[in-house]
N, C-alpha and C positions, 0 to 999 in steps of 0.2 A: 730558558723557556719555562721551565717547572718553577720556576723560582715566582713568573710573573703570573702563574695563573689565578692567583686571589683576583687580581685586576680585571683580567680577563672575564674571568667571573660576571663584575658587575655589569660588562658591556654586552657581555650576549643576546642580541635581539630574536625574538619571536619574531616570525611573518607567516603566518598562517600555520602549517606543518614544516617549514624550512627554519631553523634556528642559522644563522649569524654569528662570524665572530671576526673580533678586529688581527687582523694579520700584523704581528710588531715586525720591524721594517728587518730585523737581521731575527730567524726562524729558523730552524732543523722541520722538514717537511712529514720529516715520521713522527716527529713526537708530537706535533702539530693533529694528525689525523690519531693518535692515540687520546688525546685530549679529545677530540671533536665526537669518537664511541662516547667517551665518557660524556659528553655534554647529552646525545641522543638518548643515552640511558637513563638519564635523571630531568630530561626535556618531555621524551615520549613523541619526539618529530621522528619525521618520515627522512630528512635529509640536515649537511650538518655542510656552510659554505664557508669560508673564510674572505673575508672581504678585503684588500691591502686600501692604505689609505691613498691612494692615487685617484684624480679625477681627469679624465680625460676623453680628446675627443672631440667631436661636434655635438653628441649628444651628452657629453657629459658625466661618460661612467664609470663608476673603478672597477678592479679587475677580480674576477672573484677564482675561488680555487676551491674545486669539489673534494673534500674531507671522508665524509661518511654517508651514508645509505643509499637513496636515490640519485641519480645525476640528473635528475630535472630541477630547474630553476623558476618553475610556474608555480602558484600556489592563489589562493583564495584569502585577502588580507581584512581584516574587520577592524573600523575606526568612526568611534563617534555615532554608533548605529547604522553606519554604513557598511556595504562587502564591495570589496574590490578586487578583482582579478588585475595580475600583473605579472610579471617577469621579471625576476630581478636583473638578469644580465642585459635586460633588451631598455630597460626604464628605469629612471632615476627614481631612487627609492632613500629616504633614509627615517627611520622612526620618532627621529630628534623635532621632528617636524612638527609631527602631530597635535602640539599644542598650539604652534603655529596656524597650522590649517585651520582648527575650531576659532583660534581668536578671529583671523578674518574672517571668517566664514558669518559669525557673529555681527560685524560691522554690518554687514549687507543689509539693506532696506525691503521690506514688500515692496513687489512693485518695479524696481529699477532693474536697468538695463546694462549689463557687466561685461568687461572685456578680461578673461586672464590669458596671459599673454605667453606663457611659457605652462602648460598647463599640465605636461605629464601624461600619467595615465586616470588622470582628471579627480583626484582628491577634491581639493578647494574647491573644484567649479559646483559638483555636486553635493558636497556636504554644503554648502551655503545653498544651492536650490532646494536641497527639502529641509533644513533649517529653515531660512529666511523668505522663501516662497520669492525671487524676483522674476521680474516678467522672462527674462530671457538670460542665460549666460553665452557667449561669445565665448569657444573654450578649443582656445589654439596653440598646435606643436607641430615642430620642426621635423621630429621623430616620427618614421610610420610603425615604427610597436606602440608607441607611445599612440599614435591615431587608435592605431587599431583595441587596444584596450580602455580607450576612454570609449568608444564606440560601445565595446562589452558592457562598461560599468554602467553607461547610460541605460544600459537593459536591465542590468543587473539591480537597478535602486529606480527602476521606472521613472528617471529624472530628464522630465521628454523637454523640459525647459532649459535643458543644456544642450549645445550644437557643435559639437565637434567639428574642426578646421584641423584640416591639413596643409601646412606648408608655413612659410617664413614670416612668423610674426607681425615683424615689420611693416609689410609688405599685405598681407592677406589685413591687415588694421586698416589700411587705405580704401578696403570697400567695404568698412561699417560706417553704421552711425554715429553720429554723439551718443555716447554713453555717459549713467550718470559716475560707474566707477571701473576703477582699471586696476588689474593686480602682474604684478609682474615680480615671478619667484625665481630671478636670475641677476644674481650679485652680478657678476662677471660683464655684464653688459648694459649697469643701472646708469650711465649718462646717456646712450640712444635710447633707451628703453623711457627714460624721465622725458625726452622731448616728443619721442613717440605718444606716448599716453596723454601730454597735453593738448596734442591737439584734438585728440578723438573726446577728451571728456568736456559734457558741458561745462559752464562754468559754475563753480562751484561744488563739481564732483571730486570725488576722490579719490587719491591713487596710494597706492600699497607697495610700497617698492624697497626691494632686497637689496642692501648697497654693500659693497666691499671697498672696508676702507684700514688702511696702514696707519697706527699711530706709533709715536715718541712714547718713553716710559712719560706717567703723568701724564699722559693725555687720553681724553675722555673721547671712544668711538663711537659712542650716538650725539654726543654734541659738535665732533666733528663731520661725522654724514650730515646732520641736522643743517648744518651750516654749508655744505654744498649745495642743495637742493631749496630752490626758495618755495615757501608752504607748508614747509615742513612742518605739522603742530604736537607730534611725539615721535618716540624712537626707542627701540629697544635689540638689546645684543640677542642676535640669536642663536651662534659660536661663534666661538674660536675658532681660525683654520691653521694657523701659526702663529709662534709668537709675535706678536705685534698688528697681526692682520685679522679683520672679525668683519664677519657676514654682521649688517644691521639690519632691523626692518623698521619704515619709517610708512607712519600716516602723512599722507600732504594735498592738501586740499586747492585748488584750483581757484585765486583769487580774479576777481574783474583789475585789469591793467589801468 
């Protein structure tokens, strides 16, 4: 364990006042929380979690393990000029994101009318409505922490043009309208999620979609998501989740048949 903390080092995430650290999968649990003091002292956070790399679940989340200071898991998180209340145990959170969020948040149009379809405790939906000013976001999860803090955050960043949904994706898309774009930040479910979003977007709007795809050594994982998904006009890695296997994110625009 002492051996691997340079590494550890560089993965420690900030979240507000709660500092993060990646749990290596075989751990001594005291020397673990002697590391995590030292992290608090040289951080200046209020609490110190350990995160294992596991995801699971219907919502999605790994399992976290209280270390040092506070045992609350709620905290106030700033991105992009935004604040976001969240919880890490209750909603999917990871910091890797974050570049992710701003680039689509960027895509967004004045004006247009957006579905995200896995939305969290509502990053994306918001940080694209007071970026990009669109008429409306559509900004739906499965999750009721997840509801209930995107609900907060729409207070929190006065972002009245976002609408929080409660309940099944899928399913709650069936009483929207044509939208002009559609984001869906859920690998694990990008071929329903790809047919879902074509029907709701006009044509020629566009969809943002998170694909989980397995490659062969020498084989390229955005040109093979690329190549599932007809529309497809870019793509880029957004991790690694195992050797061989990588979250993509792909633009794909919605042609006339």
């Amino acid at each position: 364990m002492s051996s691997e903390r340079p590494s550890l080092w560089k993965r420690v995430e900030i979240v507000g006042d709660i500092a993060l650290i990646p749990v290596p999968f075989e751990y001594d649990l005291q020397e673990l929380k002697v590391y995590a003091e030292e992290v608090m002292s040289k951080t200046k956070t209020s609490a110190v979690w350990g995160r294992k790399r596991d995801v699971s679940g219907r919502y999605r989340l790994p399992t976290y393990l209280h270390l040092a200071g506070e045992s609350r898991s709620d905290t106030l998180y700033k991105e992009h000029g935004c604040t976001f209340y969240l919880d890490l145990r209750k909603v999917f959170f990871s910091e890797k994101l974050s570049y992710e969020h701003r680039r689509i948040a960027e895509k967004v149009r004045p004006g247009e009318k957006v579905i995200n379809m896995f939305s969290g405790f509502g990053a994306i939906s918001i940080l694209a409505y007071k970026m990009r000013k669109p008429s409306v976001v559509y900004s739906i999860d499965i999750n009721p922490f997840a509801y209930y803090f995107m609900m907060v955050n729409v207070e929190l960043n006065k972002a009245y043009g976002v609408i929080p949904m409660y309940g099944d994706a899928f399913k709650r898309m069936e009483e929207l309208e044509e939208v002009d774009r559609v984001i869906s930040p859920l690998p694990e479910r990008d071929e329903e999620a790809y047919l879902s979003a074509m029907k709701r977007l006009k044509e020629g709007g566009h969809l943002h979609l998170f694909v989980e795809v397995e490659v062969e050594r020498g084989e390229d994982p955005v040109r093979k998501a690329m190549d599932r998904f007809p529309g497809a006009l870019e793509g880029r890695i957004v991790r690694s989740t195992n050797p061989g296997k990588y979250h993509v994110i792909l633009d794909i625009k919605k042609r006339s048949h």
